[in-house]
Residue, then its C-alpha position, 0 to 999 in steps of 0.5 A: x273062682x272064689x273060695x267057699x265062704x267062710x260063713x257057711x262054716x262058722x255062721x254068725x251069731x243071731x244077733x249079727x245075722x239079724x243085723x245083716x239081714x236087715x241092710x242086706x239088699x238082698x231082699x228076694x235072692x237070699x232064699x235062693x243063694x244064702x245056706x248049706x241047704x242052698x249049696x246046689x243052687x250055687x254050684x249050678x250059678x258057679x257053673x256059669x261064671x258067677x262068684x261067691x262075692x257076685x251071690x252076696x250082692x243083689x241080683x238084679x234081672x236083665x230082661x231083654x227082647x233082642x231078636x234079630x228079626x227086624x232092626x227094632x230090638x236088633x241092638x239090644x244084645x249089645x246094649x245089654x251089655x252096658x247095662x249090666x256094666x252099670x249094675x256092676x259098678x253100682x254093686x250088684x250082679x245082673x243077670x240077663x235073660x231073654x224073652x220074645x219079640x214079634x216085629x209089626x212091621x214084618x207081619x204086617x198083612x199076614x196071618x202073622x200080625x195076629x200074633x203082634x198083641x199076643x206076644x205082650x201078655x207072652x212077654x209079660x209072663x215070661x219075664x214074671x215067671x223069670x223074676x218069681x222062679x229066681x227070686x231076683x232082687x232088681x229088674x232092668x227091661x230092655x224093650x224097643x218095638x210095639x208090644x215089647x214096651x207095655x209087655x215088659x211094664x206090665x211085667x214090671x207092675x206085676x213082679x214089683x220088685x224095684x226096677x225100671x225100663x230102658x227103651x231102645x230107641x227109634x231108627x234113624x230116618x231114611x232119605x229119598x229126593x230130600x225127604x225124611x222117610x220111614x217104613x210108613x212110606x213104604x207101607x203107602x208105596x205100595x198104594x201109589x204103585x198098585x194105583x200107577x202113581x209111581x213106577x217100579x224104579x221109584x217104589x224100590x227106591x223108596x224100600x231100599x232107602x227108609x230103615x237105614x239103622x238099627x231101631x223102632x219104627x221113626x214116627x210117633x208110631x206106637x213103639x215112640x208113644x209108647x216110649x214117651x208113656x215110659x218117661x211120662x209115667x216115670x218108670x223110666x229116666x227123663x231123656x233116656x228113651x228118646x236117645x236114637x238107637x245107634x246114637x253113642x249116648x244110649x250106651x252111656x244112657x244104658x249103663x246109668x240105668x243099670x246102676x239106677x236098678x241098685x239105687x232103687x233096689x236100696x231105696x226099695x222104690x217099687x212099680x207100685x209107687x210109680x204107676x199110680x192114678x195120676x201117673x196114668x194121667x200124665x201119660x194120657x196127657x202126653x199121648x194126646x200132646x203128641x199124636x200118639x197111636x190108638x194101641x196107647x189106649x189099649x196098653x194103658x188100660x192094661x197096665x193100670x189093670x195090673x196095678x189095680x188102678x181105674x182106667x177107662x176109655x172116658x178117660x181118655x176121651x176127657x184128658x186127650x179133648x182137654x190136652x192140646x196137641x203140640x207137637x208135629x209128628x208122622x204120621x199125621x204130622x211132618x217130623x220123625x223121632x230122631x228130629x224130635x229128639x233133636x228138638x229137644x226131645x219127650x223132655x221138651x215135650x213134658x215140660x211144655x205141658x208141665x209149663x202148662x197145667x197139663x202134667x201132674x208135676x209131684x209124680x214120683x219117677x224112678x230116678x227119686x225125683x218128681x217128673x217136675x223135677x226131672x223136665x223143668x230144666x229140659x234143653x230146647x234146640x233154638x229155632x226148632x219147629x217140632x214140639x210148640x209151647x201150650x199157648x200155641x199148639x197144633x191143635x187145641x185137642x189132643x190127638x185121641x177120640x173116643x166113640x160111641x153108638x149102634x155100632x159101638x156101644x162098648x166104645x171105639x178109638x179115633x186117631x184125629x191127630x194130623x186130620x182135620x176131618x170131623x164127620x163122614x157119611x157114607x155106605x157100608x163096604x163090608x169084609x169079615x177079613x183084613x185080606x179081603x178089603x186089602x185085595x180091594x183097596x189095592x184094586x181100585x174097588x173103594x171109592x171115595x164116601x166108602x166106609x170100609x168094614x173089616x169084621x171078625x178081627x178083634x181079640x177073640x175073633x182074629x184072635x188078636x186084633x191084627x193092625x191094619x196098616x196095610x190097608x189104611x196105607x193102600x188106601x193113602x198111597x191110592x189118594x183116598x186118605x181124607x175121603x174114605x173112612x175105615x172101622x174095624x173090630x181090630x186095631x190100627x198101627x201107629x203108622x196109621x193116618x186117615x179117617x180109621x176107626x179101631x177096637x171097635x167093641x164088642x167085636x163081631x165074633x161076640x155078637x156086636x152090632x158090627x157084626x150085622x153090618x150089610x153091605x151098603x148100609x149108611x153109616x154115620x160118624x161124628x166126632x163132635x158128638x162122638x157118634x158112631x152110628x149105623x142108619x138102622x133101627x132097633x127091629x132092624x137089627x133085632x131081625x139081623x141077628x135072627x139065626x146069626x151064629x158066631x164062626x168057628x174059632x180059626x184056632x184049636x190049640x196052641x197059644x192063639x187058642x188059649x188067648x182067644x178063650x181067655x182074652x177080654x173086650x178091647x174096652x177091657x184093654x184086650x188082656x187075658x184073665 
């Protein structure tokens, strides 16, 4: 341990104090570690290892979503460590803490995934209450799964001190008889050996070999959508994110974040530059260019909330219909992360779309460069098949549908990446829980025209809009993948493929019209006229509603109580006020 400071002693004269404040780093954490009336605050810092020279430098926070409950932020403990090797040598201190995690891939199913959406805002406010109640100079976030990447830049967006996030990276792809396998593969495992189309040999082989490492779900599921919308956006530094999580150049990727925490912390480059309006649209853009998942258009709405920003789900709609799709990715394409990575990996992509039109070149980034700056160069693997050039795309629209209608007059979501399915009619097989039409799907009662119905799921009534992986993958295991179509008041995976329609607003447990939906019932979906409609008339509905009253909360108290009172509309971003 260093000595007392001789400063606390013989204080300098005003002037000099004056001058030193002004290029002290310091911003925040002066009022915690600087005078005598300060001197607890050091003595518990002291008790922890930290220096008197650490305390005159800019603590910048660490904020980590390691679990070790499931392998997405598994390794993050770990990466941890180089990024505050980075802050040190860049001449800060850092200082880590924890927050939680819930893996989407373990809870899937149960009455656990409610807990999934829930934990984003739980995240957020963690860290913001960290950053706040230490007065912290600089933010690191450190995120690998689902609801941690948009947890942790919300926090980011409300904090606004300078900083930036770090993703942990995807999973390596399992192998199985030559093919790439992710926990997709599993989840419609479980389909085919309900239905008898493999045996039990082939169904544990397929478990055992799809997540062989540390790291997110390996298709452009949501923790990579989301992923991509960090470079996109800018809060993280281009090609950073896409590095595999055990990949030995993460940790090289790590500690050049940490030391890029300083460099903001002195340009005083704060969130707010960066999550501006036209910063929003880059990543819709790269969303849609990539076949991203639906959860994207719930977390994007809820940030740009955070920063005051307009966002809406026209927004997407109008950016992803004039957004080619470019890349072939899982679930509705052929590739996983780690071969998009190879290819040349979101850098590629953004540059693609910048050669384009697509991307708004001039957004500042984290690292003090433009994102045109930052992708113009990005290296392309010869001969690569993964990501194409706009002039000729997979698709010529993006990947996301917005609908409206009858059943949805607030709005739902459409995934049609990977699909080339435009229309469905068919009755109505309606389930007010995800349990009951999974029982279902895995017992050959859903046929092909269906249109399967699970209510009571979305924000306040599940609460917390559980993903339906389970579902959709029973019935893609079982083959019924492009004849059967899916709507919920809840959300999708971006594992998801089919014909699933998700954040289906206003939910059932408000009054919405999905409510009211009785079992075979016709209803009509249409993408080219973005309709989502029920064959019923207005006196129909009108008589439906007649005495109808919403269930009780399945919940009295605790933290799924406190979100289903307080929580939003999905079209609202599903956040709580």
């Amino acid at each position: 341990m260093s000595t007392p400071t001789t400063a606390l002693n013989n204080p300098p004269s005003q002037t000099a104090a004056a001058t030193a404040a002004a290029t002290d780093l310091r911003r925040n954490s002066r009022v915690v570690t600087d005078g005598p009336h300060r001197a607890p605050a050091r003595a518990m810092m002291k008790a922890v290892g930290f220096t008197d020279d650490d305390l005159k430098k800019p603590l910048i926070g660490v904020a980590n979503t390691w679990t070790e409950i499931g392998p997405c932020n598994f390794h993050l403990r770990e990466l941890a460590e180089h990024v505050k090797a980075g802050i040190r040598a860049a001449g800060g201190t850092p200082l880590e803490f924890n927050t939680v995690s819930i893996s989407d891939g373990i809870t899937m199913g149960t009455e656990g995934m409610k807990t999934s959406l829930i934990s984003r805002e739980v995240i957020a406010d963690s860290i913001e209450l960290v950053v706040r109640g230490n007065s912290l100079d600089g933010l690191v976030c450190l995120s690998s799964c689902d609801k941690t990447n948009p947890g942790v830049m919300m926090a980011l967006a409300r904090v606004d001190v300078p900083g930036l996030a770090l993703y942990g990276g995807s999973i390596n792809h399992g192998n199985h008889n030559g093919k790439a396998l992710t926990v997709q593969d599993v989840f419609e495992a479980v389909g085919a050996f309900a239905t008898g189309k493999i045996d039990e040999k082939e169904f544990h082989c397929v478990e055992n070999a799809a997540c062989p490492t540390a790291g997110a779900c390996g298709g452009q599921f949501t923790a990579n959508t989301m992923a991509t919308v960090m470079e996109a956006i800018g809060i993280s530094p281009a090609g950073a994110n896409g590095i595999p999580a055990v990949d030995p150049l993460k940790a090289a990727a790590a500690r050049r974040c940490g030391e890029l925490a300083v460099e903001l912390v002195r340009r005083n480059l704060r969130p707010s530059q960066i999550f501006t309006r036209p910063a929003f649209e880059n990543a819709i853009a790269a969303v849609a260019a990539s076949g991203g998942s639906t959860n994207a258009v719930l977390h994007l709405i809820a940030l740009a909330r955070e920063v005051g920003v307009p966002l809406t789900l026209e927004d997407f709609d109008r950016i992803s219909d004039a957004t080619p799709t470019i890349a072939t990715l899982k679930p509705g394409g052929l590739y996983t992360a780690t071969e998009m990575h190879g290819a040349g990996g979101i850098t590629l992509l953004l540059r693609r779309l910048l050669e384009g039109g697509y991307l708004k070149g001039d957004c500042p980034t984290v690292t003090g460069q433009s994102i045109a700056d930052e992708v113009r160069n990005a290296a392309e693997t010869p001969g690569q098949q993964v990501i194409r050039p706009t002039s000729n795309p997979f698709k010529v629209h993006g990947g996301l549908v917005i609908l409206r209608g009858n059943l949805a007059p607030e709005g739902c979501v459409l995934k049609v990446a990977g699909s080339s399915k435009l229309a469905h009619r068919g009755p109505a097989r309606v389930f007010n829980c995800e349990e009951d039409a999974m029982a279902a799907a895995t017992e050959g009662k859903i046929k092909a025209g269906d249109v399967v119905v699970i209510r009571y799921e979305g924000p306040k009534g599940g609460p917390g809009m559980r993903e339906m992986l389970g579902v959709t993958a029973a019935l893609a295991g079982a083959g019924l993948a492009d004849s059967v179509a899916l709507l919920t008041d809840g959300r999708f995976s971006g594992a998801t493929r089919g014909f699933s329609i998700g954040h289906v607003a206003p939910e059932a447990f408000v009054g919405g019209p999905i409510a009211f939906v009785q079992e075979g019932d016709i209803i009509e979906i249409d993408v080219n006229a973005r309709k989502l409609h029920i064959e019923l008339t207005e006196a129909e509905f009108a008589l439906r509603r007649q005495g109808w009253q919403a269930p009780a909360p399945r919940y009295k108290r605790g933290v799924m109580a406190k979100y289903a009172a307080t929580v939003s509309s999905a079209a609202e971003g599903a956040v709580t006020t």
